[in-house]
Structure formats: structure tokens, C-alpha cells
N, C-alpha and C positions, 0 to 999 in steps of 0.2 A: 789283452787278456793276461797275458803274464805278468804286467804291473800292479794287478789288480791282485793276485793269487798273491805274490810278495809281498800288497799291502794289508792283507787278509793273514798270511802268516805274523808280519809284524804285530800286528793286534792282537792275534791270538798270545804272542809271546809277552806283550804288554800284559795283557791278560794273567797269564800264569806267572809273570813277577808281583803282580800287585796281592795274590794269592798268597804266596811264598810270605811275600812281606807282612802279608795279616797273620800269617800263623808262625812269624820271629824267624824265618826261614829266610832271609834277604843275603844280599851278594856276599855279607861279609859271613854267614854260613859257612862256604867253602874258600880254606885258606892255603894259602901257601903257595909255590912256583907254578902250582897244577891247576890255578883260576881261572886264569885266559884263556888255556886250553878247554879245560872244562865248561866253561859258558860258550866259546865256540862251539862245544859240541852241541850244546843242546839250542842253542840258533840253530844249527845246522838240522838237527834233528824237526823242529818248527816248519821250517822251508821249505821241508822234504813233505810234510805233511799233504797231501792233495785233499781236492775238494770235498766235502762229504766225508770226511774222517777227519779225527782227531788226536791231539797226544792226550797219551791218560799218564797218570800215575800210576807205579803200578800199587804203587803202597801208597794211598791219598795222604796230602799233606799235611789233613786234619786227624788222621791216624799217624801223626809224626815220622809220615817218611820224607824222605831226602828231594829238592829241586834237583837230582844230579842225573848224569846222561842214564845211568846204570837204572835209573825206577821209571825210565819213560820209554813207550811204546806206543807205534801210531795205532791207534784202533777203529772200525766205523762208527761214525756220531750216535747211531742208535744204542749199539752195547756201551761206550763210554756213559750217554745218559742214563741207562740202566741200569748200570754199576752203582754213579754217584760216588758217592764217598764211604763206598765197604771196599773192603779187601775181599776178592773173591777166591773160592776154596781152589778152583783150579789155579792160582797162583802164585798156591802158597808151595 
């Protein structure tokens, strides 16, 4: 089962890179010493994910907010679907 969860994380992260990349948002986005670390985080943040929730953005990527660890937060699959791609008033 936990093989499964990790290859269900990886997906989802495949997932939100190909995202990123549709909207000019791709690796080379965040530069500088702070790259490696910061894509670690947000794996980290992926993995961490459990079943039945999701990472959102919190500012979606189509409203030009950032792949970075700072706009992602896990939330359940039903409000993330919900949301979509607004920015919602409580988190602004």
C-alpha cells in the first residue's frame, strides 16, 4: 500500500509540473542556490499529501501565482475541486 500512495504522490507531482509548464511556470522559474532546496520542498510537500486530499495552490497558476512551497497547501479533494482555479476571499 505505501508503494502505491508514493506512486500516486509522484503522479500527482508529474501532474502539477506539466501544469506549471503550460502556464511558463517550469523549473527554470525559480533560480538561484535556493532551487534544490525548494523543489525538495514541494516533493516533500506532494508525499506528504494522504489519500482523499490534495495540494492546491493557493493563488492558481492560471492567476499567475508561483509552483513554490509558500502557495501550496494540502487541502480535501472536494474543496480543492471547488475552488478550481479562483482565488478564494478567505485567502486573500
Amino acid at each position: 500500500i505505501h508503494m502505491k500512495a508514493r506512486e500516486a504522490a509522484r503522479k500527482n507531482e508529474w501532474k502539477a509540473r506539466d501544469r506549471a509548464r503550460s502556464y511558463g511556470l517550469a523549473k527554470r522559474s525559480i533560480v538561484g542556490p535556493d532551487r534544490p532546496r525548494l523543489y525538495a520542498a514541494i516533493i516533500a510537500i506532494y508525499r506528504a499529501c494522504p489519500k482523499g486530499w490534495e495540494v492546491d495552490h493557493i493563488v492558481p497558476l492560471a492567476c499567475g501565482g508561483p509552483h513554490h512551497p509558500s502557495n501550496l497547501r494540502i487541502i480535501p479533494m472536494e474543496e480543492n475541486r471547488r475552488k478550481g482555479a479562483r482565488i478564494m476571499e478567505s485567502d486573500v
